[in-house]
Jmol script that loads the backbone (N, CA, C; Angstrom):
load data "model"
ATOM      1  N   UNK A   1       0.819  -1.186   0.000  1.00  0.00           N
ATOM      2  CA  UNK A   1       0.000   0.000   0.000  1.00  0.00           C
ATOM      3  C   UNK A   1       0.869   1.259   0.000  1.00  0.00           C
ATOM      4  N   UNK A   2       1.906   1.328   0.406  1.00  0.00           N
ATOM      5  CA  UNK A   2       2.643   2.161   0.968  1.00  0.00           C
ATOM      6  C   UNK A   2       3.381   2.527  -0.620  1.00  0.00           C
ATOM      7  N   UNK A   3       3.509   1.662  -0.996  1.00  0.00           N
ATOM      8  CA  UNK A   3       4.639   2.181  -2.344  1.00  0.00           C
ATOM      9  C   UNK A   3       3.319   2.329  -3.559  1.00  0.00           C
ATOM     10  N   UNK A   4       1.940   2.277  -3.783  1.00  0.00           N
ATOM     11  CA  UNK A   4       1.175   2.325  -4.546  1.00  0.00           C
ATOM     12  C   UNK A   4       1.224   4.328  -4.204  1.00  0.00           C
ATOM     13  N   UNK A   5       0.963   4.089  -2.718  1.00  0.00           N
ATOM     14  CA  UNK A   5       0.762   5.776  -2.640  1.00  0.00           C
ATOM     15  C   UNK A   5       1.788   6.697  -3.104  1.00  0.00           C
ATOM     16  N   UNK A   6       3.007   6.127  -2.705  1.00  0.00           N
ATOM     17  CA  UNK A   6       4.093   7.012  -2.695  1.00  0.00           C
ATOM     18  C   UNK A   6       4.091   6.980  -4.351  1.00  0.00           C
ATOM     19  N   UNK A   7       3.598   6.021  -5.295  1.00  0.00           N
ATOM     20  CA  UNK A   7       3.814   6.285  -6.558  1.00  0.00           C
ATOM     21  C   UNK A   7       2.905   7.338  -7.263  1.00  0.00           C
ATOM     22  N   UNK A   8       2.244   7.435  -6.269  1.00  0.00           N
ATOM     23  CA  UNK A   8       1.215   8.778  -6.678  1.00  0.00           C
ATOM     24  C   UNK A   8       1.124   9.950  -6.109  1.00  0.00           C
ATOM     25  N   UNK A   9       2.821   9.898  -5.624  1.00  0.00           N
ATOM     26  CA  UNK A   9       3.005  10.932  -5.549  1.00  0.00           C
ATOM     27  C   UNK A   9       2.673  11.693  -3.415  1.00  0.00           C
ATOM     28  N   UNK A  10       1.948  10.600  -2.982  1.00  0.00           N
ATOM     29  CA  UNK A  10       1.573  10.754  -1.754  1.00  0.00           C
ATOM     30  C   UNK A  10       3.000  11.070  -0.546  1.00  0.00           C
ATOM     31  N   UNK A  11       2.592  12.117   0.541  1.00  0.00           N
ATOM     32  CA  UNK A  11       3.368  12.028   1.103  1.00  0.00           C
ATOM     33  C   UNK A  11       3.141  11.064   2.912  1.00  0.00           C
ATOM     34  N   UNK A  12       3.823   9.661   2.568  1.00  0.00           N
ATOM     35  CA  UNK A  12       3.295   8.917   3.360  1.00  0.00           C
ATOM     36  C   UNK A  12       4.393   8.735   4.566  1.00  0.00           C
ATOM     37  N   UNK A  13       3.812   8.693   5.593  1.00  0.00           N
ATOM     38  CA  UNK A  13       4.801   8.921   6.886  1.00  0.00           C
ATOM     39  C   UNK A  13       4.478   7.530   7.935  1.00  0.00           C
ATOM     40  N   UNK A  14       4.790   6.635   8.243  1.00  0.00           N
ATOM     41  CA  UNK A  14       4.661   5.614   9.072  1.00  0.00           C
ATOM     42  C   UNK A  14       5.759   5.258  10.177  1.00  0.00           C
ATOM     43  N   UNK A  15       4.778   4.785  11.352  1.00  0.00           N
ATOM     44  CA  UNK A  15       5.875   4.864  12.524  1.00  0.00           C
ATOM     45  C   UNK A  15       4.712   2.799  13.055  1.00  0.00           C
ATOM     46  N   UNK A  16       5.500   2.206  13.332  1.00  0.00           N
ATOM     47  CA  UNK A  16       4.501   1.521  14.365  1.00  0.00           C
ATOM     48  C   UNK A  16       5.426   0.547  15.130  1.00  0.00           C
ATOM     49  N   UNK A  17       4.694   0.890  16.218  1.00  0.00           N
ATOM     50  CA  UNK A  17       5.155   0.535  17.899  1.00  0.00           C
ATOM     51  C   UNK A  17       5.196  -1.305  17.289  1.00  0.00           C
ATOM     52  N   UNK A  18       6.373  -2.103  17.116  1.00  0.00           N
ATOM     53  CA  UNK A  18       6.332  -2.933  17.048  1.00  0.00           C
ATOM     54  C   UNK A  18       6.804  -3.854  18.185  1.00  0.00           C
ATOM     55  N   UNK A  19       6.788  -3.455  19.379  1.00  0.00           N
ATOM     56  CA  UNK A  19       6.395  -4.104  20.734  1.00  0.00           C
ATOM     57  C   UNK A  19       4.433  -3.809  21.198  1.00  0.00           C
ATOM     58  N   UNK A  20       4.263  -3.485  20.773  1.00  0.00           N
ATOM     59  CA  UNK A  20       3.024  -3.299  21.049  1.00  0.00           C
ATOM     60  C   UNK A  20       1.806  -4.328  20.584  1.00  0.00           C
ATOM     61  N   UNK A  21       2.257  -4.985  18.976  1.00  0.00           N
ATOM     62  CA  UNK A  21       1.364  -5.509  18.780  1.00  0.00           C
ATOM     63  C   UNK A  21       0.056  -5.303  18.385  1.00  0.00           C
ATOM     64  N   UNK A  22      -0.709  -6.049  17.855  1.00  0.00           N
ATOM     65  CA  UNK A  22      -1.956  -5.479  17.370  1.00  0.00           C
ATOM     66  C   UNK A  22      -2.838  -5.300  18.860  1.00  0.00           C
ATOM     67  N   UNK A  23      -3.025  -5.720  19.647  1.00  0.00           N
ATOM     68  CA  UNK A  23      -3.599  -5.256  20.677  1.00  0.00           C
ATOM     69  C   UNK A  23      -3.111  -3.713  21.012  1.00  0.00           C
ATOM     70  N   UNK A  24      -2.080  -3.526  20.724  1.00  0.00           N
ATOM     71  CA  UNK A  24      -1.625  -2.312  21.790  1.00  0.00           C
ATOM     72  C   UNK A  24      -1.485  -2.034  22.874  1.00  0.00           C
ATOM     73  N   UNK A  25      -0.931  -3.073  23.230  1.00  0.00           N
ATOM     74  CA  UNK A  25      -0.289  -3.685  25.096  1.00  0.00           C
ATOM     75  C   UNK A  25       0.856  -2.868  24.802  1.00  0.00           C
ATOM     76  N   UNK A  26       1.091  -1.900  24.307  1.00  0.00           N
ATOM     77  CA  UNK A  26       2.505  -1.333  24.797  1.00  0.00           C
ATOM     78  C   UNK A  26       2.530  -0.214  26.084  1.00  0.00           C
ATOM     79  N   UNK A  27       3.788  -0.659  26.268  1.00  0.00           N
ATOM     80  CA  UNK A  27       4.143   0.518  28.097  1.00  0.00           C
ATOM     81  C   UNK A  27       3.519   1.517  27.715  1.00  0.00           C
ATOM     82  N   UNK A  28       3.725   2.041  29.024  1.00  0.00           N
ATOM     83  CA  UNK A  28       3.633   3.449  29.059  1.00  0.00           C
ATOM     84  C   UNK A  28       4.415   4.253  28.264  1.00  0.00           C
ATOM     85  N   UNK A  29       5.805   4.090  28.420  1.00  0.00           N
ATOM     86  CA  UNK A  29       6.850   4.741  27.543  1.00  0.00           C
ATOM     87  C   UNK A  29       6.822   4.634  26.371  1.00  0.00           C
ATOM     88  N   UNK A  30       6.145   3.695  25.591  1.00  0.00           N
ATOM     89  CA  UNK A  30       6.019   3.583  24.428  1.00  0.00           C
ATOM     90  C   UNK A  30       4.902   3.881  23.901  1.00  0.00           C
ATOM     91  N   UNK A  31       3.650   4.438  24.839  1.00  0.00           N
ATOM     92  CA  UNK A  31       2.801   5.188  24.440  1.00  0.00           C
ATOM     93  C   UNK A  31       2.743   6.443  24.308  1.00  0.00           C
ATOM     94  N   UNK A  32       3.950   6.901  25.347  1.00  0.00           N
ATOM     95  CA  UNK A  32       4.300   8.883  25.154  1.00  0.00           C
ATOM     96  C   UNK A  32       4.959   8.558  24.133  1.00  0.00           C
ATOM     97  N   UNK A  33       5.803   8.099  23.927  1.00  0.00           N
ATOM     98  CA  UNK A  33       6.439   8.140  22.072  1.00  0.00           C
ATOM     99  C   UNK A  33       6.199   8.363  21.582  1.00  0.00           C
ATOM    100  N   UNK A  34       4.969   7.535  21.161  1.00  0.00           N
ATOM    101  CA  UNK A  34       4.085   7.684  19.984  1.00  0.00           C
ATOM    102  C   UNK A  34       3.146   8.683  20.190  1.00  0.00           C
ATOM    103  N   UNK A  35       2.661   9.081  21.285  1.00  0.00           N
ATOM    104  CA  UNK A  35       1.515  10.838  21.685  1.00  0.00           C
ATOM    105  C   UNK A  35       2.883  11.881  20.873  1.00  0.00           C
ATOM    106  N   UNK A  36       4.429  11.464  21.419  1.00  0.00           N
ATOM    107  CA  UNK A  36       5.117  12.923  20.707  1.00  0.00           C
ATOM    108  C   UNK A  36       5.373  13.207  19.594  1.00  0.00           C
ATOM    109  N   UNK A  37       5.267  11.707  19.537  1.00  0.00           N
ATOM    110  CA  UNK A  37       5.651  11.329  17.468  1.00  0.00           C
ATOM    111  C   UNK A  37       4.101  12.422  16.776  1.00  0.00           C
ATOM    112  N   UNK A  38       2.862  12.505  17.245  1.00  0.00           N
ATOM    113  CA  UNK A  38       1.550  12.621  17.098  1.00  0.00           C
ATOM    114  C   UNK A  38       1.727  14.189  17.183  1.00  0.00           C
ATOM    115  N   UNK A  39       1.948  14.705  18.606  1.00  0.00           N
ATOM    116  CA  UNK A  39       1.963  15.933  18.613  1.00  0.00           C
ATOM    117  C   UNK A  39       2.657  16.904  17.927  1.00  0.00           C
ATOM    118  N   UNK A  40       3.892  16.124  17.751  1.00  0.00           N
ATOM    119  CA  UNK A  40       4.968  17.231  16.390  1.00  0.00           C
ATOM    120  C   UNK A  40       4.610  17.259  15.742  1.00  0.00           C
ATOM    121  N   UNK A  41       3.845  16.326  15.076  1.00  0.00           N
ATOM    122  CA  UNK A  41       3.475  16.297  13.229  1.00  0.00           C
ATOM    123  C   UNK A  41       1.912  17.421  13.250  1.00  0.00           C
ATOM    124  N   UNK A  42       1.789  17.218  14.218  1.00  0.00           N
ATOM    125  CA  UNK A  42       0.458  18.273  14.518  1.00  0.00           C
ATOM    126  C   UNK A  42       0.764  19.628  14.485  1.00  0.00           C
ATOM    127  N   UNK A  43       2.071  19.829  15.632  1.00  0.00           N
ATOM    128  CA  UNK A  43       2.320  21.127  15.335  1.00  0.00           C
ATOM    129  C   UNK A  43       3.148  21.739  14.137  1.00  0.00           C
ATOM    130  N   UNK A  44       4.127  20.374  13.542  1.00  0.00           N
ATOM    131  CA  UNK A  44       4.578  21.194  12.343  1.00  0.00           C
ATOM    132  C   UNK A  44       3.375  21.241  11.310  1.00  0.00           C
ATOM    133  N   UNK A  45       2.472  20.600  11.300  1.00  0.00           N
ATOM    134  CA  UNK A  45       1.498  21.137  10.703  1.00  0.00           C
ATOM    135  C   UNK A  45       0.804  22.516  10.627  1.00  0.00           C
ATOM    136  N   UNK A  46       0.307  23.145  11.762  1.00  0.00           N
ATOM    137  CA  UNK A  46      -0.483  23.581  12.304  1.00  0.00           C
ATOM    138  C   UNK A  46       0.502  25.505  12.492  1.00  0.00           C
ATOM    139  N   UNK A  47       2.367  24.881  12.230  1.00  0.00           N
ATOM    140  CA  UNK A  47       3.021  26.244  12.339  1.00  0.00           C
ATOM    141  C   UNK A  47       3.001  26.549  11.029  1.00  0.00           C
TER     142      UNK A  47
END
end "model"
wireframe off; spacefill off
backbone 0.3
color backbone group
């Protein structure tokens, strides 16, 4: 999926918690990660 988009030109950005699992049993620490990974892309958005 990822290289169909990018062939069209998409700008595709992926991160995933691969201790976490599809449940999403990951720590704590590995849930602020991913909230900061979330919040930057928000604010470089948003500046």
């Amino acid at each position: 999926m990822t290289a169909a988009l990018e062939s069209l030109g998409a700008d595709v950005r992926y991160w995933e918690n691969t201790e976490g699992g599809h449940g999403g049993a990951a720590s704590p620490e590995q849930q602020a990660r991913l909230n900061s990974f979330i919040y930057r892309f928000l604010q470089q958005q948003l500046s």
